[in-house]
N, C-alpha and C positions, 0 to 999 in steps of 0.2 A: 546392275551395271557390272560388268565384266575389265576384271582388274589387270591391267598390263605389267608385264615385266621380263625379264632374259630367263628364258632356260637354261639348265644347267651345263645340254651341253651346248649354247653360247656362247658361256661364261668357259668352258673347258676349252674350244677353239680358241679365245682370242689371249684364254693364260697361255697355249702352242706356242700360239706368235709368237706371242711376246718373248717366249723361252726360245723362238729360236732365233730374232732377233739379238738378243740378250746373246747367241753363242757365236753371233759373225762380228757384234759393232765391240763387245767390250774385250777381245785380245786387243783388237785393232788401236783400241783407245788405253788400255793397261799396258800396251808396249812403248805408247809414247811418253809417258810418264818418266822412263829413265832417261828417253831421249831430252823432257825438260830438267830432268835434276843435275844431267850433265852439262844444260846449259844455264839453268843457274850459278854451277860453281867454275862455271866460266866466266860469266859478268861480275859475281863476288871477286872473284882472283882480278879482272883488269880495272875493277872500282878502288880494291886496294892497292893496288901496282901505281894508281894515278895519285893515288892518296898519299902514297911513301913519295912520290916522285915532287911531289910539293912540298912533304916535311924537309924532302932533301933540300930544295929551293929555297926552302926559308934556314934550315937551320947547318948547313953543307955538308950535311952528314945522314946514314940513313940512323934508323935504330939500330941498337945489336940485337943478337940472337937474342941475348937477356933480357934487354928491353921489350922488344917484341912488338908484336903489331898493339898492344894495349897501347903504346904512341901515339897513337892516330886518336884515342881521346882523351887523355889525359896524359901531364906532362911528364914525364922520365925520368926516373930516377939516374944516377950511373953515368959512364960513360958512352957514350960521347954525350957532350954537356946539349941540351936541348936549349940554349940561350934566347933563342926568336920562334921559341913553341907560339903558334895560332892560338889564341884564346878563342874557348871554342872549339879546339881539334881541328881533324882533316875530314874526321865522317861523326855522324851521330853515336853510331854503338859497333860495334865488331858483330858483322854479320858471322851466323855457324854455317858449316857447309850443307848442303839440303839432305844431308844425313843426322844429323844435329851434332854435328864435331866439328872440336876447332880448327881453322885454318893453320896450316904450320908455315914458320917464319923463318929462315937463314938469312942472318946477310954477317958478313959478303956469303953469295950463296955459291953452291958447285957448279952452277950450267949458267947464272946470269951473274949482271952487279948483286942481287937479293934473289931467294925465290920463295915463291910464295905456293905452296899447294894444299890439295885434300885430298885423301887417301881414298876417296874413295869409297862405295858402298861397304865394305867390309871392316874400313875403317884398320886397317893393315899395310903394308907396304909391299908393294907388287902388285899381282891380281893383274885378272881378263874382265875386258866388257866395263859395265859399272862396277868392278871392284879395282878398275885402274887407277893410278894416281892419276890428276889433272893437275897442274903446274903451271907456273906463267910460259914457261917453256915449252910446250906442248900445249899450245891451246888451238892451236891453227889444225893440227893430226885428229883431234878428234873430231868430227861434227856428228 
């Protein structure tokens, strides 16, 4: 009985493919990657934007800079006095930015009532591309 199976070079064409495959679909797919990390920490910024906009509702005050976005799940130390905090918070956990860095918090902020951003891939202040800041203020300029 005469045994079947792929020659080697079979097996050498269809590793080509694959390899040349592999050199048209994955820029195409590794470029969109920053295009989602930049829209994750645009949904992160306007989930907390909504979230302080409710602490302000219940409690007529935002956090301060010192308090911070840790406000949203646990109660606040400081001034301003958090008297009608949510039991339970405003979100489950403080999302990081899809860099793994914390969101930074001002309020009152320089461009809003608060503002809320991420620096950015680089994790620095300034920067081009994904190393720009995204802010609640700028969330419309990037897509």
């Amino acid at each position: 009985m005469r045994q079947r199976g792929f020659t080697l070079i079979e097996i050498m064409v269809v590793v080509v493919i694959i390899g040349l495959l592999a050199t048209l679909v994955l820029p195409r797919v590794l470029g969109r990657q920053d295009q989602a990390m930049i829209a994750k920490a645009k949904v992160d910024i306007q989930a907390l934007s909504s979230a302080l906009k409710l602490y302000k509702l219940d409690n007529f005050n935002y956090p301060s800079t010192e308090q911070g976005l840790e406000s949203l799940t646990k109660p606040p130390a400081g001034d301003p006095p958090a008297k009608y905090w949510k039991k339970g918070g405003y979100i489950e956990r403080l999302p990081a930015d899809p860099w793994g860095n914390p969101y930074q918090y001002l309020s009152p902020g320089e461009k809003m009532e608060f503002d809320i951003w991420s620096f950015g891939a680089d994790g620095r202040t300034g920067g081009d591309g994904t190393s720009a800041e995204i802010g609640n203020w700028n969330l419309d300029e990037r897509r």
